[in-house]
C-alpha positions as CSV (number, residue, x, y, z in Angstrom):
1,X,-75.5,8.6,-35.5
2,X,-72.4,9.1,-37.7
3,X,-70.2,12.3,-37.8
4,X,-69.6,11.6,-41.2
5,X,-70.6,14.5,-44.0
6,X,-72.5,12.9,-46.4
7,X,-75.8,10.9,-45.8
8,X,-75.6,6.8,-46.0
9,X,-78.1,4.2,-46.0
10,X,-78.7,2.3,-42.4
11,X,-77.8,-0.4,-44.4
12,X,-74.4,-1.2,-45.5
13,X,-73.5,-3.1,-48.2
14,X,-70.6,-5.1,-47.6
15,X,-67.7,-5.9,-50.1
16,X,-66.9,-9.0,-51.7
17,X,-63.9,-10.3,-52.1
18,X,-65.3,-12.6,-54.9
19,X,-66.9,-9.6,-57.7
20,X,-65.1,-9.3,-60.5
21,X,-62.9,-6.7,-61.5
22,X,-65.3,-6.0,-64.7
23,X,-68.6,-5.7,-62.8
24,X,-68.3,-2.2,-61.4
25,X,-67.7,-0.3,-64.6
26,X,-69.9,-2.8,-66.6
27,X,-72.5,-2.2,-63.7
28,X,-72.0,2.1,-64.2
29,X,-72.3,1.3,-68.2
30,X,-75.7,-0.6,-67.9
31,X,-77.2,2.3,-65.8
32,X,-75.7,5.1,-67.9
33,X,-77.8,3.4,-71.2
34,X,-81.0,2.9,-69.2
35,X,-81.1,6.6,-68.0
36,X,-80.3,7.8,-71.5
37,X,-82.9,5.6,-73.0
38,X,-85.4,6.5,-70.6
39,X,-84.6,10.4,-70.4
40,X,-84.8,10.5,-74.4
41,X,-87.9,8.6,-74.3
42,X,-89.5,11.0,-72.1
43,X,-88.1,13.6,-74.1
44,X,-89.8,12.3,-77.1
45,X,-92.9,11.9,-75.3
46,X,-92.8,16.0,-73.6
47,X,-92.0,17.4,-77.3
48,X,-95.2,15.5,-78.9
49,X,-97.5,16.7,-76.2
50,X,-95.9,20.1,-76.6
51,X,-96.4,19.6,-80.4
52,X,-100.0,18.5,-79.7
53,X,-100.8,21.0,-77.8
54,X,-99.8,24.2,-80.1
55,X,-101.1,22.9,-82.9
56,X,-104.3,22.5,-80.8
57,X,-104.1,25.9,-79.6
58,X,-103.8,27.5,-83.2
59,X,-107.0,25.6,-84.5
60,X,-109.0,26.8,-81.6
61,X,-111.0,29.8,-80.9
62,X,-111.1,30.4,-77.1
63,X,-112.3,34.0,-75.8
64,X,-109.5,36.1,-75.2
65,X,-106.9,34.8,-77.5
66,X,-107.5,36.5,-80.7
67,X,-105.7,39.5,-82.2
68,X,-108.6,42.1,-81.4
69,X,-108.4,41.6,-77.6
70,X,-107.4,44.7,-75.6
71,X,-103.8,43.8,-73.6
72,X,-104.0,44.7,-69.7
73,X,-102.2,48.1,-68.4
74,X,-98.6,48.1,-68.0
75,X,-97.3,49.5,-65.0
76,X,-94.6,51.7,-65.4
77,X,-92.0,51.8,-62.4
């Protein structure tokens, strides 16, 4: 085992003399817009289920959710 600090893979990847100077950051770019499109598109997708949901919850009429229901005892401490 290594004494190093921080955890690596058990494979390591070895560096290439022949990659471009431009493919690291261009490499960090392309990931940066993938995980920005695909946070904002779940996102998107969590607030219309949210919005689904309470306007779901106003047309119903479950037992226990209306105005005239009695509130449980608060505890004092």
């Amino acid at each position: 085992m290594g004494g190093g600090f921080w955890p690596t893979l058990p494979l390591k990847m070895p560096y290439s003399e022949g990659v471009p100077h431009w493919w690291d950051p261009a490499w960090w770019i392309f990931q940066i817009v993938v995980m920005s499109i695909l946070l904002l598109t779940l996102r998107k997708v969590a607030m219309s289920i949210d919005r689904d949901e309470k306007s779901s919850q106003r047309t119903s009429r479950r037992p226990g959710t209306g105005a005239n229901t009695p509130q449980p005892p608060s505890i004092s401490g």
